[in-house]
N, C-alpha and C positions, 0 to 999 in steps of 0.2 A: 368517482374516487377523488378523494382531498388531496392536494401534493403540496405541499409548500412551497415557495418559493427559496428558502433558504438551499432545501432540500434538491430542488430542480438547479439552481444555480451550483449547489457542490457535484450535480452531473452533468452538467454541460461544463464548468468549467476541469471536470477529470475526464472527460472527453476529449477536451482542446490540449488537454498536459499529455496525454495517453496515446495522442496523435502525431503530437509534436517530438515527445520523446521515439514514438515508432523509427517516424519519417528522419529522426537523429542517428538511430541505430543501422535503415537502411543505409545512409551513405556513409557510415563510418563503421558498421560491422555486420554485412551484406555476405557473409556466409557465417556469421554467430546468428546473426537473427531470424534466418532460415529455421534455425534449430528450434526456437523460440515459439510453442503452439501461442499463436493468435486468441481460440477460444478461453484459451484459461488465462492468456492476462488478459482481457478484455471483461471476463467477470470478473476478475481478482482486481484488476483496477476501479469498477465500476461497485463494487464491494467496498474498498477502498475508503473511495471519494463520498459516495452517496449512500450508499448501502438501501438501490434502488429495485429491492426485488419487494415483491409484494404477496410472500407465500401467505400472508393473513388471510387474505382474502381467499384461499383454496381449500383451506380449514384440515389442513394434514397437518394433524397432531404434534410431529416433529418438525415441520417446519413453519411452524408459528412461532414460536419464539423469538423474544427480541432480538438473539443475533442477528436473526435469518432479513431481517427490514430495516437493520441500523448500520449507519458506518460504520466501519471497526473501531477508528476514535473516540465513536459515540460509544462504545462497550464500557465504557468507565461507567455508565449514567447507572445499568442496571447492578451489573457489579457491583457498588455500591451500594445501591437500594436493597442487593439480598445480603452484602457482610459487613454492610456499617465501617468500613479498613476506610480510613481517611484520606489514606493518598490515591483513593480512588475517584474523591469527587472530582465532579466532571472537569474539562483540560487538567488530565492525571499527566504526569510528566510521561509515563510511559505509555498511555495510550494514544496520547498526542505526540508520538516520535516515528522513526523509523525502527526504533528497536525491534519491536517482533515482526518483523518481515525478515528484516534484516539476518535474524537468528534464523528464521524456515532457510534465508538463503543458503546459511553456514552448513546448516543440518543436511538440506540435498547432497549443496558439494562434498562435505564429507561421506554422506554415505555411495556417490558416485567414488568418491578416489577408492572409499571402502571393498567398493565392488570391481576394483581395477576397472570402470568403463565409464572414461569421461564422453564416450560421441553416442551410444546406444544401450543406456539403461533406464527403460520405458520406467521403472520402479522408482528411481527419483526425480524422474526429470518432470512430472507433474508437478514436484513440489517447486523445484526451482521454478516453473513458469507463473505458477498460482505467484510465489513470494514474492517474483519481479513485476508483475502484475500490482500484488498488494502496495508493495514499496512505492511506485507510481500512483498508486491510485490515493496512498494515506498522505504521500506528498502533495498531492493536488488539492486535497482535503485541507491540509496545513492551511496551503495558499490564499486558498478561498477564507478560511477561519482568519487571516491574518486581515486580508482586504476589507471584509467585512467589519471584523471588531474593531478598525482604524476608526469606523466612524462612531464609536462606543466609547469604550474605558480601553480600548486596546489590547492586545494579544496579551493574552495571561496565560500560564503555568497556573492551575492553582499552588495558593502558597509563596509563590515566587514574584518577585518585582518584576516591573516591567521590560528592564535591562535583560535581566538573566533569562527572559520569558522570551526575549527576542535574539540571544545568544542563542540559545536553546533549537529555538525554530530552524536559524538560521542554519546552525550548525545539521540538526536534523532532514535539513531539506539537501543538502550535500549529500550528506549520507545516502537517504530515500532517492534521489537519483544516481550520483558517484559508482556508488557500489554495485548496484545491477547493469549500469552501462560499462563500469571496466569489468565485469567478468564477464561480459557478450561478446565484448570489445576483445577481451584474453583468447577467450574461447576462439573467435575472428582470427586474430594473431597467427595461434597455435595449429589451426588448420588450413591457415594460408603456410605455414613454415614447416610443415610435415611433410609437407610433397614434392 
């Protein structure tokens, strides 16, 4: 089987961000990350970064599909190719961000406050670990796009100069880590101060 090398380096380098961010969270919110299932941000991040599964090759009808073997980043490419929408060509500003992990994040938490049960609601708490997973993993994604395209034309937004292309990142790679480590980090706080 073909692998690219671009493709191998966006999972090995969301391996090294994936690990780093872990082993950040164990010593700095070491009962929020307990809570935190392993198996789902480690696909969610490996999703992420690479989008290194290879259901093509199992030939199940539904998980053939380009999502199922592309980074999420990379979702702009077909997206585009089935609705012609232009802010979809590829580095779309919104596929190239934290934004939609960031919203799965929102969506868990509110549907835990929802459910009045912030420490044991199996129903959302898959989401929140998939979207902290994603969030790390589209960050690492970034990273790697940004290192890489340095030695090109440089990290681009389609559409967008190179300035705002790199505001953009910048500001997105804050977000894509910031946000899932202070609510681990909250969560941390919160159940060290209840007892």
């Amino acid at each position: 089987m073909y692998l690219s090398t671009d493709k191998l380096m966006h999972f090995v380098v969301g391996l090294a961000v994936g690990v780093s961010f872990w082993q950040l969270l164990e010593h700095y919110a070491k009962v929020g990350v307990r809570r935190i299932n392993p198996i789902w941000f480690l696909i969610m991040l490996i999703w992420g970064a690479s989008g290194l599964f290879f259901f093509r090759k199992l030939h199940i009808p539904i998980l053939s599909n380009d999502f199922f073997y592309m980074a999420v980043p990379d979702w702009d490419i077909p997206l585009y190719n089935w609705t012609r929408l232009r802010f979809l060509i590829h580095r779309s500003w919104l596929f190239h961000s934290a934004l939609l992990p960031i919203g799965l994040l929102f969506i868990s938490l509110w549907g835990m406050n929802r459910a009045q049960s912030l420490s044991n609601n199996p129903k959302w708490n898959w989401l929140r670990d998939a979207a902290i997973g994603l969030s790390v993993g589209i960050s690492a994604h970034l990273i790697w796009d940004a290192l890489l395209s340095e030695t090109k034309a440089g990290f681009l937004i389609n559409g967008w100069n190179h300035s705002t292309s790199l505001i953009w990142l910048a500001l997105n790679l804050i977000m894509g880590f910031g946000v899932p480590f202070l609510v681990i980090w909250a969560r941390d706080f919160l159940s060290r101060n209840s007892h």
